[in-house]
C-alpha positions in Angstrom: -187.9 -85.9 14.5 -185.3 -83.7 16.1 -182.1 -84.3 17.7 -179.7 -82.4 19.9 -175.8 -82.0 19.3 -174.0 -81.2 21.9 -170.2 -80.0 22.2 -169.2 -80.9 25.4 -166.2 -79.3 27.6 -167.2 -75.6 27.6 -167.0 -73.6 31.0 -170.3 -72.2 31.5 -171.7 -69.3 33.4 -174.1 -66.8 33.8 -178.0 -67.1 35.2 -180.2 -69.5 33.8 -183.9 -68.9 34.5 -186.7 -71.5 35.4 -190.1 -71.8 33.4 -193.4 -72.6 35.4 -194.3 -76.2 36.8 -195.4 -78.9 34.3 -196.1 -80.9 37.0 -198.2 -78.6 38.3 -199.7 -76.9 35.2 -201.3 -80.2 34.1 -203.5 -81.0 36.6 -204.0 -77.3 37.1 -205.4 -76.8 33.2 -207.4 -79.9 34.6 -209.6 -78.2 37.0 -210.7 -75.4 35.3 -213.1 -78.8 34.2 -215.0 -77.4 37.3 -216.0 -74.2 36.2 -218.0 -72.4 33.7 -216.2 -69.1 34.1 -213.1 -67.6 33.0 -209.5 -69.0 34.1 -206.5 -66.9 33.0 -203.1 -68.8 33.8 -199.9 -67.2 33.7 -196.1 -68.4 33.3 -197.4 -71.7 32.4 -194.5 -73.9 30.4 -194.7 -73.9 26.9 -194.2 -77.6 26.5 -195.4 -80.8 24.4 -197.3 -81.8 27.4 -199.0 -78.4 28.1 -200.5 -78.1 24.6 -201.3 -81.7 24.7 -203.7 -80.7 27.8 -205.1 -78.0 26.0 -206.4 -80.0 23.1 -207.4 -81.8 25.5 -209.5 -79.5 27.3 -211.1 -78.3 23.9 -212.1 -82.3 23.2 -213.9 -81.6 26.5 -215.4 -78.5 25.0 -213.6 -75.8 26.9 -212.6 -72.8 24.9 -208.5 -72.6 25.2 -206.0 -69.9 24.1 -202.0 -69.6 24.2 -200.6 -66.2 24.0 -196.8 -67.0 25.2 -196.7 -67.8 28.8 -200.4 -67.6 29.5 -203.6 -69.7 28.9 -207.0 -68.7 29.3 -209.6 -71.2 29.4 -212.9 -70.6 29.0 -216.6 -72.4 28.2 -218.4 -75.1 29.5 -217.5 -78.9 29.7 -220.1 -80.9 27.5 -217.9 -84.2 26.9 -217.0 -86.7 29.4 -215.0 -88.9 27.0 -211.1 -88.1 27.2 -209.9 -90.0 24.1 -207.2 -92.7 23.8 -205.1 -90.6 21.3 -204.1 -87.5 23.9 -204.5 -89.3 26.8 -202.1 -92.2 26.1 -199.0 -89.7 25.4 -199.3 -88.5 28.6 -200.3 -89.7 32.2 -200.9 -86.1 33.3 -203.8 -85.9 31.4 -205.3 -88.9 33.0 -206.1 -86.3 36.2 -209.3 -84.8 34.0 -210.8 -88.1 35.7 -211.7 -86.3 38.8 -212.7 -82.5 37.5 -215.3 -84.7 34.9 -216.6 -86.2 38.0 -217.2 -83.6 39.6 -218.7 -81.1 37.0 -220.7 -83.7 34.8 -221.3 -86.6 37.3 -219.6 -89.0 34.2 -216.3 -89.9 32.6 -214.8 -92.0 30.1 -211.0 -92.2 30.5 -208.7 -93.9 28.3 -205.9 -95.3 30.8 -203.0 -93.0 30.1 -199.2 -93.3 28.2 -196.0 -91.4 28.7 -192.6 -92.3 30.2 -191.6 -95.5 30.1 -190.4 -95.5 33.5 -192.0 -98.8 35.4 -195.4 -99.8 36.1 -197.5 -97.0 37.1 -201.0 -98.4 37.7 -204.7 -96.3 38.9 -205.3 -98.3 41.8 -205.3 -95.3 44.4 -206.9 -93.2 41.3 -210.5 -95.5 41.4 -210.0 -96.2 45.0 -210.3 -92.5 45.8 -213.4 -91.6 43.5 -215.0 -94.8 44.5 -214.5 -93.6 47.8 -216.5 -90.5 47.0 -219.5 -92.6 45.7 -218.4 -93.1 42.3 -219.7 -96.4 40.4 -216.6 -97.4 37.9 -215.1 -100.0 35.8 -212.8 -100.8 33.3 -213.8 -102.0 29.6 -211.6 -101.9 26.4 -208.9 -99.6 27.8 -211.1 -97.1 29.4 -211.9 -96.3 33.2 -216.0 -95.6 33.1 -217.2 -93.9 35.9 -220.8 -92.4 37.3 -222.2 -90.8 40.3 -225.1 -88.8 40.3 -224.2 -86.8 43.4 -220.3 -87.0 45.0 -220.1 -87.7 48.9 -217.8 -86.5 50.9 -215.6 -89.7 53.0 -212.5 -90.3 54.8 -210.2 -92.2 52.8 -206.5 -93.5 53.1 -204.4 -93.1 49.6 -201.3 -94.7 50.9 -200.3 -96.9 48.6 -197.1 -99.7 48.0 -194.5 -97.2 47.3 -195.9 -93.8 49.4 -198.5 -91.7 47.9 -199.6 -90.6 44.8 -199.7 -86.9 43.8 -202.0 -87.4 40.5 -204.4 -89.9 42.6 -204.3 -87.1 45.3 -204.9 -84.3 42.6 -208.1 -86.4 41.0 -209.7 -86.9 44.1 -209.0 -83.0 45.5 -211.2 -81.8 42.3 -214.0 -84.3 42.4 -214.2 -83.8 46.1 -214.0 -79.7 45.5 -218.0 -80.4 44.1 -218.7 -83.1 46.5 -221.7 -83.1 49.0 -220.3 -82.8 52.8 -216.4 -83.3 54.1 -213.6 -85.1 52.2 -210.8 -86.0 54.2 -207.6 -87.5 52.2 -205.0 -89.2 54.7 -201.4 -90.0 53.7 -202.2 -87.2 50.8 -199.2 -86.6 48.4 -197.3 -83.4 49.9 -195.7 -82.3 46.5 -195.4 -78.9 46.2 -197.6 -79.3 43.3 -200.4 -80.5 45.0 -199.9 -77.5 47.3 -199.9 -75.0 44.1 -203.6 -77.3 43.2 -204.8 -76.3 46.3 -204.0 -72.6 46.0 -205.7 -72.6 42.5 -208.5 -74.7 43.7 -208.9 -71.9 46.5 -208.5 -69.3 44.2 -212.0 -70.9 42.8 -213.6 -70.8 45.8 -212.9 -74.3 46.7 -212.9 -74.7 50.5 -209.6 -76.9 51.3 -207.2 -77.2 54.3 -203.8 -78.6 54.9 -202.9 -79.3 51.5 -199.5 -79.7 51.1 -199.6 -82.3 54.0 -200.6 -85.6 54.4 -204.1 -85.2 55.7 -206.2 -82.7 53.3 -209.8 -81.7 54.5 -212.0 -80.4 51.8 -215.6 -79.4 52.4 -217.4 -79.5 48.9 -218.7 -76.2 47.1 -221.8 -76.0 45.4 -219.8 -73.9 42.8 -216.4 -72.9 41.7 -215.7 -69.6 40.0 -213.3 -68.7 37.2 -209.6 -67.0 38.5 -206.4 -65.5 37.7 -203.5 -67.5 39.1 -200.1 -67.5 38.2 -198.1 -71.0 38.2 -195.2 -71.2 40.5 -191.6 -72.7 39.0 -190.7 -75.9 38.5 -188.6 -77.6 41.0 -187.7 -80.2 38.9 -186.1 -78.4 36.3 -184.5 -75.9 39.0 -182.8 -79.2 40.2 -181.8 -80.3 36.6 -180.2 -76.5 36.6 -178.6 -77.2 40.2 -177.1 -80.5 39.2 -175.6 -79.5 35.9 -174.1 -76.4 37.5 -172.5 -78.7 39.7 -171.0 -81.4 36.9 -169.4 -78.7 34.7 -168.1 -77.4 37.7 -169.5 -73.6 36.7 -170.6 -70.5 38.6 -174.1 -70.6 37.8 -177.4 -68.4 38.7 -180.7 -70.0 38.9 -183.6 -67.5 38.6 -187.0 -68.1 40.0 -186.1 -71.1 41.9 -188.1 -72.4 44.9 -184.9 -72.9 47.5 -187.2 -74.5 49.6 -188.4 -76.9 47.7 -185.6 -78.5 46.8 -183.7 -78.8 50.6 -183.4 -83.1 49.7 -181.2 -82.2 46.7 -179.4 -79.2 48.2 -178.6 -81.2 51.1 -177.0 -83.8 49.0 -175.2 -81.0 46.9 -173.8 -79.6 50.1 -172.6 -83.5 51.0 -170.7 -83.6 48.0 -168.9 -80.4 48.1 -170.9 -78.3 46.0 -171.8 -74.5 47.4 -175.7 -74.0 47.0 -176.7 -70.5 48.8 -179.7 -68.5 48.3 -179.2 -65.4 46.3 -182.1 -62.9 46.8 -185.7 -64.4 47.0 -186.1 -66.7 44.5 -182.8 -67.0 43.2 -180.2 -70.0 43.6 -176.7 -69.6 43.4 -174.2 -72.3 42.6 -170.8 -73.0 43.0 -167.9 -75.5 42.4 -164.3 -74.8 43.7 -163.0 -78.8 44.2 -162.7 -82.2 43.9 -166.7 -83.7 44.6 -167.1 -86.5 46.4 -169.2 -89.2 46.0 -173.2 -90.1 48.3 -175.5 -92.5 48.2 -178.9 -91.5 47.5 -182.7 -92.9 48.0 -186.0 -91.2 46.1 -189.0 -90.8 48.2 -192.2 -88.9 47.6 -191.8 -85.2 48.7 -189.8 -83.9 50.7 -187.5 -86.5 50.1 -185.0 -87.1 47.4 -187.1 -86.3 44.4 -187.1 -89.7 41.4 -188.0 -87.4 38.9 -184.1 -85.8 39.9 -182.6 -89.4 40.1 -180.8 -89.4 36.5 -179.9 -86.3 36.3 -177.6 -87.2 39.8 -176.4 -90.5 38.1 -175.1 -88.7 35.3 -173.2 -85.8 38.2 -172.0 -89.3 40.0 -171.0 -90.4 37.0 -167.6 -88.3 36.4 -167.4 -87.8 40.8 -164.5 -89.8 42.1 -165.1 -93.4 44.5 -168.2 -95.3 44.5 -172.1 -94.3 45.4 -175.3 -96.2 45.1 -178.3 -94.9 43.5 -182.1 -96.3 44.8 -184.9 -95.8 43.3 -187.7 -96.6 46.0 -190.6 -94.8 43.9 -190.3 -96.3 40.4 -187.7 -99.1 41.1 -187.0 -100.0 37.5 -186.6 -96.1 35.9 -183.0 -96.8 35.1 -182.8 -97.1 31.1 -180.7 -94.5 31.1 -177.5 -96.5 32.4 -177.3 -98.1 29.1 -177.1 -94.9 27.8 -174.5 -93.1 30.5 -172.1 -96.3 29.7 -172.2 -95.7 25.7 -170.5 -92.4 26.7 -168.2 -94.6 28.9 -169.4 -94.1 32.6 -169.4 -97.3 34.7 -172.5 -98.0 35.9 -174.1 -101.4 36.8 -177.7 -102.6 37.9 -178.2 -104.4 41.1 -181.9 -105.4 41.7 -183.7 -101.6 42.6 -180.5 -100.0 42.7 -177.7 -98.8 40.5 -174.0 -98.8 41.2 -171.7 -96.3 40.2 -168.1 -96.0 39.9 -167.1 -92.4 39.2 -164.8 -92.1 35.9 -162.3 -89.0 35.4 -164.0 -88.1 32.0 -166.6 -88.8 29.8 -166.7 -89.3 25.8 -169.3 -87.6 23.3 -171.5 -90.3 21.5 -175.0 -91.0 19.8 -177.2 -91.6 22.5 -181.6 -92.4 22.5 -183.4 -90.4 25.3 -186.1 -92.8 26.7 -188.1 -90.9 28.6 -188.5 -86.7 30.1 -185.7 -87.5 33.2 -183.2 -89.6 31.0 -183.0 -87.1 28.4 -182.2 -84.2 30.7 -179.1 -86.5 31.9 -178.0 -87.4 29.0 -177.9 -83.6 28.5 -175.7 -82.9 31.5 -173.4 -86.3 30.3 -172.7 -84.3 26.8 -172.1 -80.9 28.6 -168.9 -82.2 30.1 -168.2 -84.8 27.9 -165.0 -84.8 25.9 -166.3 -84.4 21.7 -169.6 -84.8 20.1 -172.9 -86.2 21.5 -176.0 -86.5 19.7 -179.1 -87.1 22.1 -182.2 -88.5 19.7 -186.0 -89.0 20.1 -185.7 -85.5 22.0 -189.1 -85.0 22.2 -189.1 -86.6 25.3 -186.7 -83.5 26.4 -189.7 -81.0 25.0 -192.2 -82.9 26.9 -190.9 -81.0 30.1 -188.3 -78.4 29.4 -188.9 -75.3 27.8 -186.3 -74.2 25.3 -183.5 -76.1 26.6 -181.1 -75.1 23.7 -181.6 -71.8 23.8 -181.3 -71.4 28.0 -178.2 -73.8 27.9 -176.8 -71.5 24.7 -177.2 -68.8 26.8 -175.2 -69.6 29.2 -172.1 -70.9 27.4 -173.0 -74.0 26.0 -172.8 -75.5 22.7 -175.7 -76.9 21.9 -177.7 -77.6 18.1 -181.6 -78.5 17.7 -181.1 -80.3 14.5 -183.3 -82.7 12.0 -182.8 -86.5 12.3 
């Protein structure tokens, strides 16, 4: 195990630049499933999670391999059993359900692991296959699922707390080889699910308004192999964005989507932070006074993004006055207060929200990252914190950012990968 050490307090500044989408990548490696020919992917993240989908893909029997920012994936798929071991470290990987589906007509899929971040049940997931014909069950851990032939329907995959971008991503690619018209209301509109949509074209799929909440998919008899190239990770962008704004720096942030992340930016502007474009995929950020404090609220895309809600804790966390942080998609991903108070922020629970009381500085500290999103606050906490912080179980942090250290070294910081 590896930890970071962090010495907080350093100015930073300079350009930072943003690797590919691992939300995106994952369910992307996923449907080459469909196809016996030749994908080539390029500026895909070299992450945990990424070469977690690739053994994944070669337990399937697809050929796979990484040369830096590109994967090629190649072969046929002659297993339908995605095995407990990969796909319990990592939920993405539970979207190989639908490609299996649609290519073999079978799948065994353990019920998937990573972040602990709230109960995140497949409900929309079998209601969507079944939907398309699909026979399924559960027994000893595993979905099991059949259908001979796919067939097209009209489904709705709202669900309790919005939509569901993998449960929109699973039923995309098994309706991709379906027989007739697949029409998806209250789809996820994450601009991942757009980029699946654009990759799924690029196969010859036959799909409309994805991206939006009602996706119209006319099956294929067969996909083709591509060349695509994954677009960056707004996520990460945001992390970039946030920090920027809690060490008060003039910071550039390469190849990032401005418009998908107008919820945060708006915010940013609210508080006093200046977020302008700066050339066409650049993002340029800049802190000249005092912040203020906002309430915010996560939604599913476009609105305020919960994969972006601890990294804005941990910025509200050293702003002045008093805001209030909901999370309305995972209303229990808040283990990272604990954490944020060890390094002496003031931050209390209160039913699906947390309140914060801005303090004028925080203090270094041993810290545990608990999941991807926690980690990448607890990163921004020890940038401006007064001393040492050490952030452990980081391999949460390499589940989703790539080469952290080294991008943050670059730009100022002070910041160790060292053994436990």
């Amino acid at each position: 195990m590896e930890k970071f050490v962090i010495e907080g307090g350093r100015k930073l500044s300079g350009e930072i630049r943003v690797s590919g989408s691992k939300n995106a990548t994952l369910p992307i490696l996923a449907a080459t499933l469909l196809t016996d020919g030749i994908c080539e992917i390029r500026n895909v993240p070299k992450l945990r999670d990424t070469w977690t989908m690739c053994k994944l893909l070669r337990s399937l029997g697809k050929t796979v391999d990484l040369s830096g920012n590109k994967v090629r994936v190649s072969g046929s798929a002659n297993n339908h059993i995605a095995d407990y071991k990969l796909v319990s470290t990592m939920r993405g990987s539970f979207c190989v359900l639908g490609p299996l589906l649609g290519k073999l007509g079978k799948a065994k899929v353990s019920m998937p692991g990573g972040c602990v971040i709230g109960v995140r049940p497949v409900d929309l997931h079998m209601k969507g296959i079944m939907a398309l014909g699909v026979k399924a069950d559960f027994d000893a851990g595993y979905v099991m699922a059949h259908a001979p032939q796919l067939k097209g329907a009209q489904m709705y995959l709202g669900g309790t707390f919005g939509s569901s971008v993998l449960a929109t991503a699973n039923v995309m690619m098994a309706a991709s080889l379906a027989q007739g018209e697949t029409v998806i209301e209250s789809a996820a509109c994450e601009p991942e699910i757009e980029d699946l949509g654009d990759f799924l074209s690029a196969m010859g799929a036959k799909i409309e308004g994805h991206g939006t909440p009602r996706i119209i998919i006319n099956g294929a008899r067969k996909l083709n192999g591509t060349n695509y190239k994954m677009g960056a990770d707004r996520i990460e962008a945001g992390t970039f964005l946030i920090m920027a704004a809690a060490v008060k720096s003039d910071i550039l942030v390469q190849d990032a989507n401005y418009n998908h992340l107008l919820a945060l930016i708006d915010k940013l502007h609210a508080i006093g932070v200046d977020v302008r474009k700066a050339g066409n995929n650049d993002v340029r950020v800049k802190v000249k006074k005092t912040l203020r404090p906002a309430n915010i609220a996560t939604h599913p895309h476009p609105g305020f993004p919960t994969d972006l809600q601890a990294q804005y804790m941990a910025l509200m966390a050293i702003t002045p006055g008093v805001s209030i942080i909901t999370d309305r998609v995972f209303p229990d991903r808040f283990m990272h207060i604990a954490e944020l108070n060890r390094m002496g922020a003031q931050i209390r629970r209160d039913a699906g929200s947390a309140i914060v009381e801005g303090v004028k500085q925080l203090y270094g500290a041993p810290v545990m990252a608990s999941d991807l999103r926690a980690s990448a606050a607890l990163v921004i906490a020890g940038l401006v914190a007064k001393g040492r912080t050490e952030i452990h179980r980081i391999y949460h942090i390499d589940r989703g950012y790539e080469d952290l250290d080294r991008k943050l070294t670059g730009i100022g910081a002070k910041v160790f990968r060292e053994k436990e």
